[in-house]
C-alpha positions in Angstrom: -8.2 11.3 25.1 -9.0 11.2 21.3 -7.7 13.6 19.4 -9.2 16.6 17.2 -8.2 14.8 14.2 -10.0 10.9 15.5 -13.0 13.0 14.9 -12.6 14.5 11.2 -14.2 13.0 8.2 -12.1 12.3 5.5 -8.5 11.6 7.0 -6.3 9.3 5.2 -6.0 5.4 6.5 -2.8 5.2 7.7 -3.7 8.4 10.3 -6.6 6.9 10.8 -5.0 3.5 12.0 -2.2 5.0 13.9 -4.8 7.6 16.0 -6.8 4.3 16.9 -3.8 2.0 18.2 -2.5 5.5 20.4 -6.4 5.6 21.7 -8.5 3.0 23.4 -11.0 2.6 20.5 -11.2 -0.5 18.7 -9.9 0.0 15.0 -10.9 -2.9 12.9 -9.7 -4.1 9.6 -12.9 -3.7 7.2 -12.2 -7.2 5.6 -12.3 -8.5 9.3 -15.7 -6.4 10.0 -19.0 -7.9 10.2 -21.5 -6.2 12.1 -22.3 -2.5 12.1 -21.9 -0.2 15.0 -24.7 1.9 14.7 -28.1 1.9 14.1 -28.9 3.3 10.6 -30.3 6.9 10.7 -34.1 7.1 9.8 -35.6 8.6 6.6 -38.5 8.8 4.6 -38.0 6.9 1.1 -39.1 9.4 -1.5 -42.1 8.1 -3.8 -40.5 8.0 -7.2 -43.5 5.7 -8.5 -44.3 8.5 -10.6 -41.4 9.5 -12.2 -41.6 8.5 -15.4 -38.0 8.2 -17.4 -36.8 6.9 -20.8 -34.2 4.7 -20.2 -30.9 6.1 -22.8 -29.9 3.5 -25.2 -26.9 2.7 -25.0 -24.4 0.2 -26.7 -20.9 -1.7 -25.6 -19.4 1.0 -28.0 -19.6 3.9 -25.7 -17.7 3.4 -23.5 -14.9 5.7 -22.4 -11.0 5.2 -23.2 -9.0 6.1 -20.0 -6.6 4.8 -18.2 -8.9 5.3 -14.8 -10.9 2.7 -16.5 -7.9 0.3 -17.1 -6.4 0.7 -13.7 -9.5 0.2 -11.5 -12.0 -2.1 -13.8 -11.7 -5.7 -12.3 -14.3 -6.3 -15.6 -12.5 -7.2 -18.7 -13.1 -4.9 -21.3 -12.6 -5.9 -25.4 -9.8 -3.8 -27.1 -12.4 -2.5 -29.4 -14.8 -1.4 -26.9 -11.8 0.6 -24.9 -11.3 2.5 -27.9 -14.5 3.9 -28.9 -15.6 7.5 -28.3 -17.9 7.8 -25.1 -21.4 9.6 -24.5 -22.8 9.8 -21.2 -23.7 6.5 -19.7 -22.2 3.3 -21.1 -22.5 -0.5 -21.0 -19.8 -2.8 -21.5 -20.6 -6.1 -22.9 -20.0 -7.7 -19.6 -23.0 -5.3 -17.7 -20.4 -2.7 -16.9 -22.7 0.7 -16.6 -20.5 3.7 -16.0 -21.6 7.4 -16.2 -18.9 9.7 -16.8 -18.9 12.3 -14.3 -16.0 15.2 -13.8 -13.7 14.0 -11.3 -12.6 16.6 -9.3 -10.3 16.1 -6.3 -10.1 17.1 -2.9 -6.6 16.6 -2.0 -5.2 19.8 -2.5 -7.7 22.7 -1.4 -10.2 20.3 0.5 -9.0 17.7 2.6 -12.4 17.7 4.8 -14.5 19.0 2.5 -15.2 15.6 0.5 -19.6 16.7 0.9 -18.8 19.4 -1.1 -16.7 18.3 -4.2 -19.0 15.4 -4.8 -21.6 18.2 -4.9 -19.3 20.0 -7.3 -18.3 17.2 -9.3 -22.8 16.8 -9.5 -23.4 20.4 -10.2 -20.3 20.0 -13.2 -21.8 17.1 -14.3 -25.1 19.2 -15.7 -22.9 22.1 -16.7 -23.0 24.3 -13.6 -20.2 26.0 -12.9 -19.4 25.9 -9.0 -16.5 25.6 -7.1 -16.4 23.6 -3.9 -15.8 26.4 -1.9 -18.1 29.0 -3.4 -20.8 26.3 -1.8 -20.1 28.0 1.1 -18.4 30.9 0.9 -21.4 32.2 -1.6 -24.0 30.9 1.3 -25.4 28.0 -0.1 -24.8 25.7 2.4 -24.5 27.1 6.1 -21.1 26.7 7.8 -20.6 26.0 11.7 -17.5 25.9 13.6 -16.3 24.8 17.1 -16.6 26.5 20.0 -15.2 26.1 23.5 -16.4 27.5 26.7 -14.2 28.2 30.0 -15.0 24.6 31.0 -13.3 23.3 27.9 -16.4 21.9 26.9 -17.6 21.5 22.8 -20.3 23.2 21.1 -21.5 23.3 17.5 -24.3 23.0 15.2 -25.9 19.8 13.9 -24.5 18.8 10.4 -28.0 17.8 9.5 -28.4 21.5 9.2 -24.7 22.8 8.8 -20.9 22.2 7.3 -19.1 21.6 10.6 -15.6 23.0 10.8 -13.4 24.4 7.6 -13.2 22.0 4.6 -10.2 23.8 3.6 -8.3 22.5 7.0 -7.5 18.8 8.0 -9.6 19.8 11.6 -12.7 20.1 9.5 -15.7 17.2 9.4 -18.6 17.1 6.9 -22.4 17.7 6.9 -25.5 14.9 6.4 -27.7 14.8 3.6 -30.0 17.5 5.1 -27.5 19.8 4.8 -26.2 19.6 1.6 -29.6 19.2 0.0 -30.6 22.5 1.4 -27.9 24.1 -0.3 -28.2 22.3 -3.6 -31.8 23.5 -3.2 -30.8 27.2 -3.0 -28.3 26.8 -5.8 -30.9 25.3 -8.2 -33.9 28.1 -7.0 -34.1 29.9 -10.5 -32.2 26.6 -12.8 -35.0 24.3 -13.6 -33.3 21.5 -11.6 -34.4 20.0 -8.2 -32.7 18.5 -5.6 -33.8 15.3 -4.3 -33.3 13.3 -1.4 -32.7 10.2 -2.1 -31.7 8.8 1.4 -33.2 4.9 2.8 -32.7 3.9 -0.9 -30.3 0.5 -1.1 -27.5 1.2 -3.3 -28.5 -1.8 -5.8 -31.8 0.2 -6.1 -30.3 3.6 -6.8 -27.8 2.0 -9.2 -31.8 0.2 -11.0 -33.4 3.8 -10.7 -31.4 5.8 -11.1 -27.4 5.1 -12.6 -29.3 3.1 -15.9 -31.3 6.1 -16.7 -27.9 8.1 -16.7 -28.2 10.4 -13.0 -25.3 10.3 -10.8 -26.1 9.6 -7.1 -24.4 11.1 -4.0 -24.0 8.9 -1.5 -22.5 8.7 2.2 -19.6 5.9 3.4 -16.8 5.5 5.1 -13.0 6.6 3.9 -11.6 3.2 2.1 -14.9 1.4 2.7 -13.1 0.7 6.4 -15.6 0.4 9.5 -16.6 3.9 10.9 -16.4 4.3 14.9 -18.8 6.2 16.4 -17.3 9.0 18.7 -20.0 9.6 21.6 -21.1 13.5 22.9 -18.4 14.5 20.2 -20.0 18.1 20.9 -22.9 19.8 22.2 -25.5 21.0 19.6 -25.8 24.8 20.2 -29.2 25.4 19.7 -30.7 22.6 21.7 -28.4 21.6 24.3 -28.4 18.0 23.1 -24.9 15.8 23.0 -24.3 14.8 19.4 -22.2 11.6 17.9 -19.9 11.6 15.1 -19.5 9.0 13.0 -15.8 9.1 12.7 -14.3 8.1 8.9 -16.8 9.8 7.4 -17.0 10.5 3.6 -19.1 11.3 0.8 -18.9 10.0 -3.0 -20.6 10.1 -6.0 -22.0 7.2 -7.2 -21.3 6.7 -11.0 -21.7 2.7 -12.1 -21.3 -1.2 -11.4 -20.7 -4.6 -12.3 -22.0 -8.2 -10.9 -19.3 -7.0 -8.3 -18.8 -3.9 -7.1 -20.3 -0.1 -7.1 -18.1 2.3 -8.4 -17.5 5.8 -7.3 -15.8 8.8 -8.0 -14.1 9.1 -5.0 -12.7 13.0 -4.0 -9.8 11.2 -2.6 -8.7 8.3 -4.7 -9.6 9.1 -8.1 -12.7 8.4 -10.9 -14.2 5.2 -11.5 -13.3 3.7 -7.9 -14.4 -0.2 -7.6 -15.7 -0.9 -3.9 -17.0 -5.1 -3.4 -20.9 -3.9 -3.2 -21.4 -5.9 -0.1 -18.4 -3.8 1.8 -19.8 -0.7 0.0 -23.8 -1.4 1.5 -22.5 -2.1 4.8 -20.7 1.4 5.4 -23.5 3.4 3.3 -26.5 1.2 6.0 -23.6 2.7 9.1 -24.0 6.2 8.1 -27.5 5.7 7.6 -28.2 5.6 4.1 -28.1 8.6 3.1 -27.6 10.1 -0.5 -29.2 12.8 -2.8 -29.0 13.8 -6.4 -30.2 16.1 -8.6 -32.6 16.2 -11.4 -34.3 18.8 -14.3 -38.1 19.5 -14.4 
């Protein structure tokens, strides 16, 4: 028997590891992983042909002073470049591009609710002013919980269309790109902004088309970059009667930069600026089907 929490998005690795070795799932060591466990959701890539940008210049002098950059940067940066004032997206002299988003963590109010603080940390990024929670608690993005009948057995909603569970609780799990797209999409109504889905893009093709032009990419993965498990008939779907799987480890980032090596993320639980190796990083992002959105002005 698996428990509640095996399902959850967002759980920390060593609970992760120790649910696995008590349950008769496979838990495999990412750096040990090759092959993916399930077939990559499908999507329609959206035609962005059209959308004509001006690429920001920018200069080995912008980029930002922090000690986020220090700690997780493999890249060496030059003292004189680590001490300049930042603007919004920077390039090191060694190809480092990094946009500085707000980090804002989940650790404290939101331990499941990792969807929504990237979309928080997106919204803050263009000077909205939203909370995590007021996501959902103002209606934005529809909520679902779990439900059991007198045969013990799960219902829920699909989280291509709903939050599943309470982000504010440990027992909660996520949504899909559908989902939070519809709410950033309600958000943005009346704010000259649209919400785009960006899912079937590779992550070195967002980072071409989008990080270099200075927009900040949410993106789905797996906690750590560590293989996800799929967790079969995890619940009913409500509405439809269909058995749905979760993809357990679960979790959603925003996408902010890279380097010849790895994709960086501003990660709602480890911190801002977040190096992941970009072939680790493409393998869990192809797993939960390659899904990722972002947000853009008229």
């Amino acid at each position: 028997t698996i428990t509640l929490l095996s399902l959850c998005s967002c759980s920390n690795y060593e609970t992760i590891e120790t649910m696995f070795m008590e349950s008769e799932i496979s838990f495999y060591d990412y750096e040990e992983y090759t092959e993916p466990i399930t077939e990559p959701a499908t999507y329609k890539i959206p035609d962005i042909s059209e959308i004509m940008r001006t690429k920001p210049s920018v200069t080995a002098e912008s980029v930002e002073s922090t000690e986020i950059l220090s700690e997780y940067t493999e890249t060496s940066l030059s003292e004189e470049t680590k001490t300049t004032a930042t603007t919004t997206t920077v390039v090191s002299e060694e190809d480092f591009v990094y946009i500085d988003v707000p980090y804002i963590s989940q650790n404290d109010e939101y331990p499941t609710g990792c969807e929504l603080v990237s979309a928080s940390m997106l919204l803050n990024f263009y000077g909205f002013d939203i909370t995590a929670g007021e996501l959902i608690d103002k209606g934005y993005i529809n909520q679902a919980k779990l439900e059991h009948d007198d045969e013990n057995k799960i219902y829920c909603a699909d989280p291509n269309e709903s939050f599943i569970g309470d982000p504010r609780t440990e027992s909660g799990y996520g949504c899909y790109a559908p989902a939070l797209l519809d709410g950033l999409k309600k958000y943005l109504d009346d704010k000259y902004f649209d919400a785009v889905n960006l899912s079937g893009i590779s992550l070195h093709d967002l980072c071409i088309e989008y990080i270099d032009f200075g927009e900040p990419v949410i993106i789905w993965a797996s906690v750590d970059m560590i293989a996800t498990v799929v967790i079969e008939n995890a619940w009913t779907i409500r509405e439809t009667g269909d058995k749905f799987n979760w993809i357990s480890n679960e979790h959603c980032l925003v996408l902010v930069g890279y380097d010849d090596n790895n994709y960086y993320f501003n990660d709602p639980q480890k911190g801002a600026v977040v190096p992941y190796k970009k072939e680790t990083a493409e393998k869990r992002y192809k797993e939960l089907g390659s899904q990722a959105v972002t947000i853009r002005p008229w």
